[in-house]
Biopython code that builds the backbone (N, CA, C, O; Angstrom):
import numpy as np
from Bio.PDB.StructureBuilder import StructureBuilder

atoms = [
    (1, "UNK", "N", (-46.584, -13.775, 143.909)),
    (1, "UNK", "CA", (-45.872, -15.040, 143.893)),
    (1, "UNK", "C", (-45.851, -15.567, 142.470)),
    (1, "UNK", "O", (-46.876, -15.659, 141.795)),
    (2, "UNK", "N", (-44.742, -15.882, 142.075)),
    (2, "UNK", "CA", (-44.801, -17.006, 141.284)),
    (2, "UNK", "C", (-44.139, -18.072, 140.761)),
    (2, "UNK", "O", (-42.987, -17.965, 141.180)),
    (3, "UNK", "N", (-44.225, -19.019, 140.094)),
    (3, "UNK", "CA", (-43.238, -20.061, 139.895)),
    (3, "UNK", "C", (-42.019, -19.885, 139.937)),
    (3, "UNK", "O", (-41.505, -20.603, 140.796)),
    (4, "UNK", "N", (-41.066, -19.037, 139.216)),
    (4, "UNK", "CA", (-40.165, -18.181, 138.808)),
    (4, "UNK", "C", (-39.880, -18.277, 140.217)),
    (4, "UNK", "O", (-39.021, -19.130, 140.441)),
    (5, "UNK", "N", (-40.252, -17.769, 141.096)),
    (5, "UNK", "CA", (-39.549, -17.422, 142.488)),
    (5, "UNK", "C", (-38.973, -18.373, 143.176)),
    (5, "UNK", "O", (-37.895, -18.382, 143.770)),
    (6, "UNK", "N", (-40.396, -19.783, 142.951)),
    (6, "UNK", "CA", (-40.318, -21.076, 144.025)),
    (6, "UNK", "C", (-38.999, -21.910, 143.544)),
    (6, "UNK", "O", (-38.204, -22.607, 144.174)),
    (7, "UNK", "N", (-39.094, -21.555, 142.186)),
    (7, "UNK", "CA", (-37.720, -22.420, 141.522)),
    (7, "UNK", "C", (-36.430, -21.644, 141.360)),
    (7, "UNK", "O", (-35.394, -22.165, 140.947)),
    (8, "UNK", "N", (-36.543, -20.394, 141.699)),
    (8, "UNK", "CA", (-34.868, -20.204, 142.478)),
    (8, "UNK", "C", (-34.739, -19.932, 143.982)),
    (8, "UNK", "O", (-33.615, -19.628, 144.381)),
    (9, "UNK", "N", (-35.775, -20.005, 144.897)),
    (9, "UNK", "CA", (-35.439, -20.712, 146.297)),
    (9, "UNK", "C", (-34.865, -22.495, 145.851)),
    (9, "UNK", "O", (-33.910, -23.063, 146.379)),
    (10, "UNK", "N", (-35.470, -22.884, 145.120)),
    (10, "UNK", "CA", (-34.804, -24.475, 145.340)),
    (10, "UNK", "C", (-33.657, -24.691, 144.571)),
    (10, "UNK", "O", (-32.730, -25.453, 144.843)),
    (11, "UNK", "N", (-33.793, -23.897, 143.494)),
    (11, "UNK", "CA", (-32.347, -23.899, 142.265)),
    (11, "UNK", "C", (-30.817, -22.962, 143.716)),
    (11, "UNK", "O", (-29.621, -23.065, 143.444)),
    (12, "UNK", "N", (-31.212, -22.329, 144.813)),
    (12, "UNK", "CA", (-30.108, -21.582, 144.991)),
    (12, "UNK", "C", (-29.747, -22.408, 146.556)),
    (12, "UNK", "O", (-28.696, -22.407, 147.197)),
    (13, "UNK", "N", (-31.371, -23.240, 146.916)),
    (13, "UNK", "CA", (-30.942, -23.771, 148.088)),
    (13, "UNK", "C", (-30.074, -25.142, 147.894)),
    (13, "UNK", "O", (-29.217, -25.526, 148.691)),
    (14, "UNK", "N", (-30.537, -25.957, 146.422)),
    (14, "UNK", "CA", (-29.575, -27.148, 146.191)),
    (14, "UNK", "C", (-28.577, -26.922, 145.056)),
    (14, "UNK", "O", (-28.388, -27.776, 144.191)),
    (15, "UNK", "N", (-27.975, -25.804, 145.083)),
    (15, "UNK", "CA", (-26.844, -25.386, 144.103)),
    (15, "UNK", "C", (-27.203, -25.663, 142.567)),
    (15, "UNK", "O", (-26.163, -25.704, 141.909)),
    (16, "UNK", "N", (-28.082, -25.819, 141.971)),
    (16, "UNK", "CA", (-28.345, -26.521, 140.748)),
    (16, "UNK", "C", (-29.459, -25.498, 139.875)),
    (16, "UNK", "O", (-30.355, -24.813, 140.368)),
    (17, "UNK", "N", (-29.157, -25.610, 138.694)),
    (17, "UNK", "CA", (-29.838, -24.787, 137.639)),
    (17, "UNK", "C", (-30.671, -25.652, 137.161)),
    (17, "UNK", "O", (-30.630, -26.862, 137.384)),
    (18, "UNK", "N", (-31.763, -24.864, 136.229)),
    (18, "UNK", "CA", (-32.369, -25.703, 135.215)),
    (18, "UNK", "C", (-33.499, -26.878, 135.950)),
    (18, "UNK", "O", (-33.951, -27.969, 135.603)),
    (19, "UNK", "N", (-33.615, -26.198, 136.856)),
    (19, "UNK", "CA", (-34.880, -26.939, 137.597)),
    (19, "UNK", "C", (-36.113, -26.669, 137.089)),
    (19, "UNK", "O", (-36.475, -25.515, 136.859)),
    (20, "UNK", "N", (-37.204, -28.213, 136.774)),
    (20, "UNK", "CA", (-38.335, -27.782, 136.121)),
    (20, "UNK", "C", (-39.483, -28.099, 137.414)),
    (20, "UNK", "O", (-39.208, -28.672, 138.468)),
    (21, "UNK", "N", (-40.570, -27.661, 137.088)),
    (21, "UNK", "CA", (-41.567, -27.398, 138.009)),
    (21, "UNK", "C", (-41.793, -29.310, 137.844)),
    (21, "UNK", "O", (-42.569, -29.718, 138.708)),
    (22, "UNK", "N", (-41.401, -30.121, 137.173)),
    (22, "UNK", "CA", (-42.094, -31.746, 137.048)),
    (22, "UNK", "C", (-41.083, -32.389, 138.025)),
    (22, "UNK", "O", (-41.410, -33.535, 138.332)),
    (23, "UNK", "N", (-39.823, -31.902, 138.650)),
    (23, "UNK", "CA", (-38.804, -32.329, 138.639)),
    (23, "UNK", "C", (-39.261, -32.788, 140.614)),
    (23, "UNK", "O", (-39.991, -32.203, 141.414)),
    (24, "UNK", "N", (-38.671, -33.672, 140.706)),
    (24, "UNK", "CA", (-39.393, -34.390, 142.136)),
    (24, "UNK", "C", (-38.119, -33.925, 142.826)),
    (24, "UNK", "O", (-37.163, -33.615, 142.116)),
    (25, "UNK", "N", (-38.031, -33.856, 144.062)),
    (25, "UNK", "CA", (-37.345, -33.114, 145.078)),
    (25, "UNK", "C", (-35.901, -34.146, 145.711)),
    (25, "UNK", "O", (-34.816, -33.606, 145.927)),
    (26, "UNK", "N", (-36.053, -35.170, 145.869)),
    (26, "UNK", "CA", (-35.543, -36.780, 146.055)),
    (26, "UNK", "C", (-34.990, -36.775, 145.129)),
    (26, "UNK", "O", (-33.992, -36.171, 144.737)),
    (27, "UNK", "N", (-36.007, -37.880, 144.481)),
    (27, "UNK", "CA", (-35.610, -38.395, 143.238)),
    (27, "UNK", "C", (-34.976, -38.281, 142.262)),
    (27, "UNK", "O", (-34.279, -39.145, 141.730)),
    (28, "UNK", "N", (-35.237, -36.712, 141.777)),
    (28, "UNK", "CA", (-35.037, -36.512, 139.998)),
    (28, "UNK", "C", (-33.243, -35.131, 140.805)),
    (28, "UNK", "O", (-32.078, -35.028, 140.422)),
    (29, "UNK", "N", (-33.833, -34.608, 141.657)),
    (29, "UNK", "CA", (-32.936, -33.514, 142.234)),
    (29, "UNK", "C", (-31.438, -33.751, 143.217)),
    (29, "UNK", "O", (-30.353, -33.169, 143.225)),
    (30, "UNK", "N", (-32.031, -34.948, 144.035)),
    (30, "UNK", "CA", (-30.983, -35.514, 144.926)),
    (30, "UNK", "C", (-31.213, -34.902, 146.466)),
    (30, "UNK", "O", (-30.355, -35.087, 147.329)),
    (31, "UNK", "N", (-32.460, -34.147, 146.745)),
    (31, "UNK", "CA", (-32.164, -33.481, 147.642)),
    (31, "UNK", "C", (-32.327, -34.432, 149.388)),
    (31, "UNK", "O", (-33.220, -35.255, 149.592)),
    (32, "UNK", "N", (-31.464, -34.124, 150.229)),
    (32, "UNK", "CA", (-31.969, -34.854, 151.350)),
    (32, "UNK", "C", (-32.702, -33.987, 151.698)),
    (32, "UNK", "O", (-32.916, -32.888, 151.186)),
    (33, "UNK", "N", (-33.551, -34.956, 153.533)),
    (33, "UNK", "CA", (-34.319, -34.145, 153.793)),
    (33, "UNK", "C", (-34.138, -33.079, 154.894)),
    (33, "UNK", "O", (-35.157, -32.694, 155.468)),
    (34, "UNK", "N", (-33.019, -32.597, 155.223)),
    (34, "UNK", "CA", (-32.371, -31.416, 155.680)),
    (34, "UNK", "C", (-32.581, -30.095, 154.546)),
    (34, "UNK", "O", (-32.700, -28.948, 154.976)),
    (35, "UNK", "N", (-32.611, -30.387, 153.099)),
    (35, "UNK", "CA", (-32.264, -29.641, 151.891)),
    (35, "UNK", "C", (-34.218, -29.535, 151.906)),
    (35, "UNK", "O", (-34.545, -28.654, 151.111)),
    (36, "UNK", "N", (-35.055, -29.974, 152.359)),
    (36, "UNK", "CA", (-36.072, -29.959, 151.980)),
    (36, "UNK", "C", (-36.528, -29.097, 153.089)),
    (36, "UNK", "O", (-37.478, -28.353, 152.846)),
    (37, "UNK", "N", (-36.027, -29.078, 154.211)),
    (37, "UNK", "CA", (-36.234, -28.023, 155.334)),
    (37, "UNK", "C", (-36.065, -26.915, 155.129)),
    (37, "UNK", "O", (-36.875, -26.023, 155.382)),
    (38, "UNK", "N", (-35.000, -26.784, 154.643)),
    (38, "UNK", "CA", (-34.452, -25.498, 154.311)),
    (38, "UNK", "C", (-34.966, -24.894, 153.034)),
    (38, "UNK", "O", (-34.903, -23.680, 152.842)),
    (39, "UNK", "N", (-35.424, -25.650, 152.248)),
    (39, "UNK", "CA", (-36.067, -24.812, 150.949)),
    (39, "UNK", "C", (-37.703, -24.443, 151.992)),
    (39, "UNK", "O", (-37.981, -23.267, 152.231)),
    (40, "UNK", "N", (-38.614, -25.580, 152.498)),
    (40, "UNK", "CA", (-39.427, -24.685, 153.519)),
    (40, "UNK", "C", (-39.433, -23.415, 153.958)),
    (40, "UNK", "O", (-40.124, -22.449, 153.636)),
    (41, "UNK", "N", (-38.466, -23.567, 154.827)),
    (41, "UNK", "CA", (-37.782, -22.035, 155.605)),
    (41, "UNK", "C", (-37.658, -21.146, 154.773)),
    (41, "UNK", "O", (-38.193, -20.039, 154.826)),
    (42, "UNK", "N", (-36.975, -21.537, 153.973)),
    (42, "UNK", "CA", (-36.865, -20.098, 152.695)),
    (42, "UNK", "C", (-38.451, -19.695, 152.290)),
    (42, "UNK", "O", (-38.804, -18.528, 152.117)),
    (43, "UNK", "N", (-39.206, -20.674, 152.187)),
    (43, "UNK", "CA", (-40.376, -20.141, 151.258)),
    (43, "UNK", "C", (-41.630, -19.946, 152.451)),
    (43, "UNK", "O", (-42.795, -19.609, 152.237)),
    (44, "UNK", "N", (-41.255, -20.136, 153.212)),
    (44, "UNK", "CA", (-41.825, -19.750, 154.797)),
    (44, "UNK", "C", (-41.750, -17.916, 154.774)),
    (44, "UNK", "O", (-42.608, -17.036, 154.696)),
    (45, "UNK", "N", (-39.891, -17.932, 154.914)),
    (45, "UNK", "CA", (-39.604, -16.295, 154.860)),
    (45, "UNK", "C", (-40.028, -15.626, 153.565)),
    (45, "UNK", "O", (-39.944, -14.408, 153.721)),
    (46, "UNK", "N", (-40.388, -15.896, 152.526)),
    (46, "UNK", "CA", (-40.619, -15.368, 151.339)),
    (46, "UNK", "C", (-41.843, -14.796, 150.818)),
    (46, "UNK", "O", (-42.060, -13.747, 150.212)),
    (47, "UNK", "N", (-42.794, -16.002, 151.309)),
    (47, "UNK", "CA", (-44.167, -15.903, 151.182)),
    (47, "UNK", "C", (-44.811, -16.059, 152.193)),
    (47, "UNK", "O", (-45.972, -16.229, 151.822)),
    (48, "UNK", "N", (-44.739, -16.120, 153.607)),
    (48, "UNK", "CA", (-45.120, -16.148, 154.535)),
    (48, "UNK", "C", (-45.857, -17.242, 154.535)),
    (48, "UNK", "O", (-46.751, -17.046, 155.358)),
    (49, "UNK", "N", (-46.015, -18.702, 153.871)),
    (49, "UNK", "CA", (-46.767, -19.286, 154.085)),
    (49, "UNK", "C", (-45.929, -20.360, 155.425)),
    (49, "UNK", "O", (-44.718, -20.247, 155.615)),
    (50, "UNK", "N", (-46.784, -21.343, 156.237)),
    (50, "UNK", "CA", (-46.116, -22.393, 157.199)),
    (50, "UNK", "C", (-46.308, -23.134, 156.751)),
    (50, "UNK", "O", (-47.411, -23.290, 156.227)),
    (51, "UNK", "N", (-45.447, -23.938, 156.699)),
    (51, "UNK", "CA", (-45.608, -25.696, 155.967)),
    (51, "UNK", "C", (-45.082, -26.739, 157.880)),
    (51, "UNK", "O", (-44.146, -26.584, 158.664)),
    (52, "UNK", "N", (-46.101, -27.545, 157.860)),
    (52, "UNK", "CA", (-46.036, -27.698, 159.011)),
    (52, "UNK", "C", (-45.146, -29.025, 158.308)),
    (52, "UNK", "O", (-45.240, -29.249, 157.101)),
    (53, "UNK", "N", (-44.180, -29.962, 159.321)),
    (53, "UNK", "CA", (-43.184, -30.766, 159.051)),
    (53, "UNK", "C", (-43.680, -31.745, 158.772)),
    (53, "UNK", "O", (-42.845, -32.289, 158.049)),
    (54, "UNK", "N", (-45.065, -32.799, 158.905)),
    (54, "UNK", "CA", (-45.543, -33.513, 158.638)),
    (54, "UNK", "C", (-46.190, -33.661, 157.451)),
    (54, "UNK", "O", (-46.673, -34.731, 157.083)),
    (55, "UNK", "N", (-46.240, -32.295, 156.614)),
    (55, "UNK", "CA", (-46.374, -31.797, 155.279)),
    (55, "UNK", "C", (-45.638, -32.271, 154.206)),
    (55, "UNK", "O", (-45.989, -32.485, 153.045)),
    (56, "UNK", "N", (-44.141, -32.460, 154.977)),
    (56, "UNK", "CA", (-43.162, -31.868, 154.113)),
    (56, "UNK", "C", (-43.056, -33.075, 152.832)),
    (56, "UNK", "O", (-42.759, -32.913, 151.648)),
    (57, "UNK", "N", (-43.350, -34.073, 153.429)),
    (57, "UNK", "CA", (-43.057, -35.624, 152.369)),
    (57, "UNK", "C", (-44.281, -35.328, 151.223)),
    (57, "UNK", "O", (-44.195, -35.828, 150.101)),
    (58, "UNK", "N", (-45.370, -34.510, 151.595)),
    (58, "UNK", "CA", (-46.803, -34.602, 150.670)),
    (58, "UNK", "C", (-46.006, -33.907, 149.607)),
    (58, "UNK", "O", (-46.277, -34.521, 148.575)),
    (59, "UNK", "N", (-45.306, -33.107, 149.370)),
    (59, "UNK", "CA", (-44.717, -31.462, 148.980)),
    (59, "UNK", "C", (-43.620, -32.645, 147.846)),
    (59, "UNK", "O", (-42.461, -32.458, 148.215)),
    (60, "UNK", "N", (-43.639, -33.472, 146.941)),
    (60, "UNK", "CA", (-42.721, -34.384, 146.499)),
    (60, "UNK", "C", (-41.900, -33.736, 145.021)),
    (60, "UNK", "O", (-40.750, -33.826, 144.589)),
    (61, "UNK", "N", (-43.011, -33.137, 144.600)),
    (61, "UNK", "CA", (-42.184, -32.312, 143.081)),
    (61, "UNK", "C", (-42.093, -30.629, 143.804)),
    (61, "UNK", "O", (-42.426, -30.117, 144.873)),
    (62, "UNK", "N", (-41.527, -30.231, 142.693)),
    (62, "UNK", "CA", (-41.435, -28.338, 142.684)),
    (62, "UNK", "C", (-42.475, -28.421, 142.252)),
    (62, "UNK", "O", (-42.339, -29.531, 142.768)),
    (63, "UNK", "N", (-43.617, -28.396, 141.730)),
    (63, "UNK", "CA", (-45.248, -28.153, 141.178)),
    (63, "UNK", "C", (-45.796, -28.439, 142.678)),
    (63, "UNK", "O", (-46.500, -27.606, 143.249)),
    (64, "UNK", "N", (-45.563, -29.219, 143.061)),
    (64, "UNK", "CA", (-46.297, -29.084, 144.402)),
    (64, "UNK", "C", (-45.995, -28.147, 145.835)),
    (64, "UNK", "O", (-46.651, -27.861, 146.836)),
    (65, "UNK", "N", (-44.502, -27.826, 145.284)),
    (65, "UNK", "CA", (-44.745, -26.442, 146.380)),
    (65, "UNK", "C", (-45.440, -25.368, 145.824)),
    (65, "UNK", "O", (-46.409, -24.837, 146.367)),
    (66, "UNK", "N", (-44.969, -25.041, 144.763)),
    (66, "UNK", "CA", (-45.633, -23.927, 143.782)),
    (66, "UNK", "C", (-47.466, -23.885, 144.034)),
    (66, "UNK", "O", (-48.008, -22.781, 143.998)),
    (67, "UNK", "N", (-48.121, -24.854, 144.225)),
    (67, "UNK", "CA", (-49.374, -25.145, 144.441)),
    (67, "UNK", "C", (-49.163, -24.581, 146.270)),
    (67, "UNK", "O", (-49.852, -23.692, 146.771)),
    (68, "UNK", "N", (-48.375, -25.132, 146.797)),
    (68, "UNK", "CA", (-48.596, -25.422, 148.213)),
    (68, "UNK", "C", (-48.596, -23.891, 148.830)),
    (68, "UNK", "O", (-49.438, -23.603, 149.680)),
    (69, "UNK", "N", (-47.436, -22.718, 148.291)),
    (69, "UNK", "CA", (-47.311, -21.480, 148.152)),
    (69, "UNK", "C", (-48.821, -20.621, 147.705)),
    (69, "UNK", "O", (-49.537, -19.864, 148.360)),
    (70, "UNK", "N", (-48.875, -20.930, 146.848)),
    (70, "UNK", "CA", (-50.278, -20.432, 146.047)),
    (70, "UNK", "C", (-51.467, -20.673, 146.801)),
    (70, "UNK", "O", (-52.431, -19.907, 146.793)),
    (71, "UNK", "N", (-51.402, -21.714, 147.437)),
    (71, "UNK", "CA", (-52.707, -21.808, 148.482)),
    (71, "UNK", "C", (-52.568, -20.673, 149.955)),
    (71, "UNK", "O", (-53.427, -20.123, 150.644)),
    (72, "UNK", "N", (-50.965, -20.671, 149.997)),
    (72, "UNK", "CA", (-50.660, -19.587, 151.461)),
    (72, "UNK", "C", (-51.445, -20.089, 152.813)),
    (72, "UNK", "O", (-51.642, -19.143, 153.576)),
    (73, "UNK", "N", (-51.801, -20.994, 153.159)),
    (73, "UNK", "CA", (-52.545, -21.315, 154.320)),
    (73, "UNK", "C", (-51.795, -22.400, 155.411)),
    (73, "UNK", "O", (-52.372, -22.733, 156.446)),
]
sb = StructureBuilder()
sb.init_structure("model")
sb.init_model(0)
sb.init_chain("A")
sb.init_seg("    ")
for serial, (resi, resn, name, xyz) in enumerate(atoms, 1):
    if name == "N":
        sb.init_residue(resn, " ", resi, " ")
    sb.init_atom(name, np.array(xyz, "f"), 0.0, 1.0, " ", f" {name:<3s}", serial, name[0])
structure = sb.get_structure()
């Protein structure tokens, strides 16, 4: 796994380049939270990790999936 990966599941799931690992998911990106499901799912199928849905708001920048991946649990 690595960063590199987590940030083109989210660079290809919200059409957008040049995504930095500081960059908040909402806020700085625009993403709703349908777009935040679906980057899940992707990184669910990728890395096999489960992000359970009550998770998903903790998960607020790309550094924190990248962490959230890296833990795999």
């Amino acid at each position: 796994m690595s960063a590199t990966e987590v940030l083109s599941i989210v660079e290809t799931t919200l059409g957008r380049r040049g995504i930095r690992l500081e960059d908040r998911l909402i806020q700085d990106l625009g993403a709703e939270s349908m777009d935040v499901v679906a980057i899940a799912a992707a990184l669910e199928d990728r890395f096999g990790v489960r992000l359970a849905e009550e998770e998903l708001p903790t998960l607020e920048r790309v550094a924190d999936l990248v962490a959230r991946v890296e833990r795999r649990s």
